[in-house]
DOBA-424882 format. One record per residue (C-alpha): x, y, z. Coordinates in steps of 0.05 Angstrom, whole numbers, m for minus. Layout:
{pt {X; Y; Z}};
...
END
This chain:
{pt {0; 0; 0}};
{pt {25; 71; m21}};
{pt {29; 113; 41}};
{pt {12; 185; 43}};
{pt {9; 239; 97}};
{pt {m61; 240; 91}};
{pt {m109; 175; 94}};
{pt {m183; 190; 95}};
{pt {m235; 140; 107}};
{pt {m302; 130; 77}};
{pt {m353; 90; 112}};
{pt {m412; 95; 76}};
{pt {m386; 121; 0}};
{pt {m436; 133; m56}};
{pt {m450; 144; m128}};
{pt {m481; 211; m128}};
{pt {m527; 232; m193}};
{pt {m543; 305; m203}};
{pt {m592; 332; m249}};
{pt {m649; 391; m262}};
{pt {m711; 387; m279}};
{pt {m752; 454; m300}};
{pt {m807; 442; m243}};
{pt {m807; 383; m188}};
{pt {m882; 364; m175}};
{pt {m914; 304; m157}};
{pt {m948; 252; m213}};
{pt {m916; 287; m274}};
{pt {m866; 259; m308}};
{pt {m801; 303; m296}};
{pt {m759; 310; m356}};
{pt {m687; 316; m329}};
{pt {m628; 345; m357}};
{pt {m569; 290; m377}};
{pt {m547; 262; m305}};
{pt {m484; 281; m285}};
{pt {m441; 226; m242}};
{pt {m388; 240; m181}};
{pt {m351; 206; m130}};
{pt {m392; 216; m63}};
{pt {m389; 200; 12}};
{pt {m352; 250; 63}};
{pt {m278; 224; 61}};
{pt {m281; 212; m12}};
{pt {m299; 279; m25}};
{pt {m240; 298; 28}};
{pt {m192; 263; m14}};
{pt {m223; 299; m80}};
{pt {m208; 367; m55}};
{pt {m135; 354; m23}};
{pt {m123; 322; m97}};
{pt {m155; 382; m128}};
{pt {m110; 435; m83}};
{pt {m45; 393; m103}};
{pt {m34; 346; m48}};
{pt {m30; 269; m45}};
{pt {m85; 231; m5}};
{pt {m102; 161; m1}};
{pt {m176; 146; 3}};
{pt {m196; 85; 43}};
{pt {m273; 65; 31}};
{pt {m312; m5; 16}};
{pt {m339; m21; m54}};
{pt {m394; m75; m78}};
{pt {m428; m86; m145}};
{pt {m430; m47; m209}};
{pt {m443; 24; m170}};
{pt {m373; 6; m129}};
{pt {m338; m4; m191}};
{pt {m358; 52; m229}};
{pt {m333; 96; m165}};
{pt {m270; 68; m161}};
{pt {m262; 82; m233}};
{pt {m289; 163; m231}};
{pt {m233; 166; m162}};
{pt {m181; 128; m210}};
{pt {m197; 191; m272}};
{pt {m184; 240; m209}};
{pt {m119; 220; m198}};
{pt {m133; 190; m124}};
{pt {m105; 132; m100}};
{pt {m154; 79; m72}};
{pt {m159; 27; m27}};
{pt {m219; m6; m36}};
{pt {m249; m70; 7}};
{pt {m294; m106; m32}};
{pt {m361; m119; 8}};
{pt {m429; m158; m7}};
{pt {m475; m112; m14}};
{pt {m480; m64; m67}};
{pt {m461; 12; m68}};
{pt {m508; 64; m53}};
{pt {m527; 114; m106}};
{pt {m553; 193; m80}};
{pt {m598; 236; m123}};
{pt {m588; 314; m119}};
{pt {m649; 345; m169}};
{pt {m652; 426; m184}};
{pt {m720; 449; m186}};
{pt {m704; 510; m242}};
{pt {m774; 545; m230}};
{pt {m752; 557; m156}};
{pt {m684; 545; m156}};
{pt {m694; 501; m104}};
{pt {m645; 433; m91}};
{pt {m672; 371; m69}};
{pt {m629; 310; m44}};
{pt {m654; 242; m41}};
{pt {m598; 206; 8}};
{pt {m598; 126; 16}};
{pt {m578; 92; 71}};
{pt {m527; 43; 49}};
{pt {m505; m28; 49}};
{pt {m503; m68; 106}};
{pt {m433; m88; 127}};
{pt {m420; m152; 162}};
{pt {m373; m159; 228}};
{pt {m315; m181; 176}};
{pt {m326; m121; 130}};
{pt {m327; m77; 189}};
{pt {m262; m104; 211}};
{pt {m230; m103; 142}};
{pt {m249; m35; 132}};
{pt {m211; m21; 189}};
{pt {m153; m66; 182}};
{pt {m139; m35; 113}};
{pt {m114; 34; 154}};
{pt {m53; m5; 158}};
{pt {m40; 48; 225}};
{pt {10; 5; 256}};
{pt {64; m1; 196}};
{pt {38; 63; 156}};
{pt {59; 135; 172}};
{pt {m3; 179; 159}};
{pt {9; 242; 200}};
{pt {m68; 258; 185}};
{pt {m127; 209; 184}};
{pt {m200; 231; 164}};
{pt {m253; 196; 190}};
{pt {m319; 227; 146}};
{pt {m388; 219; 134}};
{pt {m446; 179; 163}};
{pt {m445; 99; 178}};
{pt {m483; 44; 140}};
{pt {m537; 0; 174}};
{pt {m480; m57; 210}};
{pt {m420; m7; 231}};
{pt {m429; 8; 301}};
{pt {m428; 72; 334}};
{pt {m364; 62; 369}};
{pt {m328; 52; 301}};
{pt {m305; 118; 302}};
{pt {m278; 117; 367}};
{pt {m243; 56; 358}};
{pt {m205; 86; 300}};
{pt {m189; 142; 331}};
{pt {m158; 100; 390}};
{pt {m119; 62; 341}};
{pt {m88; 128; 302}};
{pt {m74; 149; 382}};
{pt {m27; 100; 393}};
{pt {7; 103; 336}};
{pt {14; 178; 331}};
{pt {m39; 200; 281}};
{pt {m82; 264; 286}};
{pt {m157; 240; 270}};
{pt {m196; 297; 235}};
{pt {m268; 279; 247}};
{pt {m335; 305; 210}};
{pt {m398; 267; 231}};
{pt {m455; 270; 273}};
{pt {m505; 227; 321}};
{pt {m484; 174; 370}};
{pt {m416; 165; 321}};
{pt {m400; 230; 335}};
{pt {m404; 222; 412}};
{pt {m379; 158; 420}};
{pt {m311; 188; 384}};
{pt {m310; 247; 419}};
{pt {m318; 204; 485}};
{pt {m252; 181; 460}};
{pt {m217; 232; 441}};
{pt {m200; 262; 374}};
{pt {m155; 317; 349}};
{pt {m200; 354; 307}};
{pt {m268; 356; 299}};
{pt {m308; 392; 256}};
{pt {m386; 400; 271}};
{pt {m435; 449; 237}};
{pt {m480; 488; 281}};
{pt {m536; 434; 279}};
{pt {m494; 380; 302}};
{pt {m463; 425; 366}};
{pt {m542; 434; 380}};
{pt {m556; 366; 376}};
{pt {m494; 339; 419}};
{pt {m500; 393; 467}};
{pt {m574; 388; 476}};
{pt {m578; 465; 481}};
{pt {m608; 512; 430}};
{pt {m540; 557; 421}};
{pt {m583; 620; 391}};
{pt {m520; 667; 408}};
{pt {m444; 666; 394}};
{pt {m424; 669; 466}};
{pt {m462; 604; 470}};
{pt {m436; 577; 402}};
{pt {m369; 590; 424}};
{pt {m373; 563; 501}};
{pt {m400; 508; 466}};
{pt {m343; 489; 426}};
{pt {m301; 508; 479}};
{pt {m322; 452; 524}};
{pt {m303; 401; 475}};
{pt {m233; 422; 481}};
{pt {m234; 436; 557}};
{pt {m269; 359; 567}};
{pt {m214; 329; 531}};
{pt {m252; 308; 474}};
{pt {m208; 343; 415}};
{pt {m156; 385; 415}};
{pt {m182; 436; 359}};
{pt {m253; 455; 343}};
{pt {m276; 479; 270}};
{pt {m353; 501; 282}};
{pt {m387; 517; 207}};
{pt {m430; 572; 207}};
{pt {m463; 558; 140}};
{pt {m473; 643; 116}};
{pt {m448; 661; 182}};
{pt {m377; 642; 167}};
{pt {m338; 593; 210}};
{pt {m296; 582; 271}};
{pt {m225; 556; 295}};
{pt {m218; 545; 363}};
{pt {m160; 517; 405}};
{pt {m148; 513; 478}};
{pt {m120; 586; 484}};
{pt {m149; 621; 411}};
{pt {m202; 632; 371}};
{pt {m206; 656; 304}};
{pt {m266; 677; 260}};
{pt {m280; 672; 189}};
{pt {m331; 715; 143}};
{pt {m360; 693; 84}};
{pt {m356; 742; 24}};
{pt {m425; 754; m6}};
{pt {m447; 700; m56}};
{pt {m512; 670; m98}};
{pt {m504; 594; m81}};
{pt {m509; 542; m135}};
{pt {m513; 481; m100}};
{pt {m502; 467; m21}};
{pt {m481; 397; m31}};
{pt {m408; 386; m9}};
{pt {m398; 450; 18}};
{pt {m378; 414; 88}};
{pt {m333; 368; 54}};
{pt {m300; 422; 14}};
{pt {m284; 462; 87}};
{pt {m246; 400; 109}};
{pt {m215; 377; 49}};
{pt {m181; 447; 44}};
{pt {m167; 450; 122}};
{pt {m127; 379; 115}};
{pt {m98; 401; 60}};
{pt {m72; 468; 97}};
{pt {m48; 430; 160}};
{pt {m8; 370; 121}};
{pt {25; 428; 93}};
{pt {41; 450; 172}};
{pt {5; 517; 156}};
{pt {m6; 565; 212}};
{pt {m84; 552; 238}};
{pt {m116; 620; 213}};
{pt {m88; 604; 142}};
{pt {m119; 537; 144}};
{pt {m179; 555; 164}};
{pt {m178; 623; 113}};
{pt {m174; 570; 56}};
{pt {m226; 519; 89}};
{pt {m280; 577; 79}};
{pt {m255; 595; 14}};
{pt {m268; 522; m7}};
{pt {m330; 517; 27}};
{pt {m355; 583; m5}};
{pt {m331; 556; m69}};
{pt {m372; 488; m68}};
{pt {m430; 534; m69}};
{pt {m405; 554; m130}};
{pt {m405; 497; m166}};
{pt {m463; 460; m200}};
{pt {m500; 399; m176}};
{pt {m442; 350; m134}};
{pt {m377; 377; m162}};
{pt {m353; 401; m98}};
{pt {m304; 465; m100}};
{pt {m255; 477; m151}};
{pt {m186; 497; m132}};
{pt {m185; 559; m185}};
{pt {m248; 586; m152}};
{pt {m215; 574; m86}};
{pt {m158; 618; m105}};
{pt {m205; 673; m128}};
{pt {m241; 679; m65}};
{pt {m184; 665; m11}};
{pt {m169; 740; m10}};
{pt {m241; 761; 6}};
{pt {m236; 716; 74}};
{pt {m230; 755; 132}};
{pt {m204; 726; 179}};
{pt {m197; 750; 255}};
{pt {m174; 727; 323}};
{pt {m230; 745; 379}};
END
């Protein structure tokens, strides 16, 4: 296995279709533009944008059936290397459809195969953390019907002991058993700090205490709260910086999260000081909304935009 600096992980990937339709109603027929086909699932699209922003990644994720061929071939045409663990059940395919009249997105999300016990374990296995030396492991995305909750936290006790940094974007009881554990970075949204917390965060004091509790507690070592239009922040034990969104008309919101982190690794395998990481992490994430359908950001956009990023220590 090729090692690189930065391993990501993929769960649950998918095939995700994008199209547009002039109006989405119920009954009609809906005549579709000509489907367009990426590479989906949170670490995949990680290891998309690190690739795009000229850094080497390897992407870890299960494949099964025609679907998990056909993604290991569109990752191949990007240039990422794969490992892949072939599994029983058949990949998932996502549907993103543009409603024209209203400019409205809608996205159909399936749950997944089911993985057995020795899929699970495979999956696992094939981070190759005891002989590898990935400096950075992303652990992204939801997981399929048959991974347990504590998978998370299990990898993240496996990259601890052999001196990896786990970056960590999910949610639900996978994101609490992990953090339970102990992660290096993690990277909520605002909906997902409500949800762990269990508190309705309405104001930035609150937002912020919020995040800072994480750290405090043990659970990671740097926070990266999304803000969706509100920006984002970077927290660490001592600072906190805040980003600002330049104004925009948004495309698509799909991958908009994954484009924040993909950038953000990217910055810190690089050893980039924090407020420059997290400077290009909105940047990116501003940029996915840029794009059409589920072609995440583009690193030329990226570079247009990084210099109307404010970013601030508070």
């Amino acid at each position: 296995m090729r090692t690189h600096n930065v391993v990501t992980l993929t769960m649950n990937p998918a095939l995700d279709l994008s199209a547009e339709a002039e109006k989405i109603e119920p009954i009609h027929k809906l005549r579709c533009t000509a489907v367009r086909r990426d590479p989906g699932g949170g670490g995949i699209n990680v290891a998309r944008v690190v690739r795009r922003l000229g850094g080497e990644v390897s992407a870890i994720y299960p494949i099964g059936g025609a679907m998990g061929d056909l993604l290991e071939r569109l990752m191949h045409a990007e240039g990422i290397h794969s490992v892949t663990i072939r599994i029983a059940g058949e990949t998932r395919e996502d549907f993103t459809a543009l409603d024209r009249s209203s400019n409205r997105q809608y996205r159909f999300v399936m749950p997944g195969p089911e993985l057995s016990p020795d899929e699970v374990a495979r999956c696992l296995e094939a981070l190759n953390l005891g002989e590898a030396r990935q400096e950075f492991v992303v652990a992204s995305g939801s997981l399929p019907p048959g991974v347990p909750a504590a998978f998370y936290a299990d990898l993240a006790k496996a990259a601890k002991r052999c001196g990896a940094k786990t970056i960590l974007d999910t949610s639900g009881p996978a994101l609490r058993a992990a953090l339970d554990e102990g992660v290096w970075l993690v990277k909520p949204n605002l909906r997902e700090l409500v949800e762990l917390t269990g508190k309705p965060l309405f104001d930035e004091d609150a937002r912020l205490a919020a995040a800072r509790k994480i750290i405090t507690q043990g659970n990671a070592e740097i926070v990266a709260l999304s803000l969706a239009e509100k920006g984002a922040r970077l927290m660490t034990r001592d600072k906190t910086w805040t980003a600002h969104i330049p104004a925009i008309t948004p495309l698509s919101t799909v991958g908009a999260g994954d484009s924040f982190v993909g950038a953000l690794t990217w910055c810190l395998a690089r050893h980039a000081p924090l407020p420059e990481a997290l400077r290009y992490a909105v940047a990116a994430g501003t940029a996915a909304l840029l794009s059409h359908g589920t072609e995440l950001c583009h690193a030329e956009t990226v570079q247009q935009l990084l210099p109307k990023v404010i970013v601030e220590e508070i």
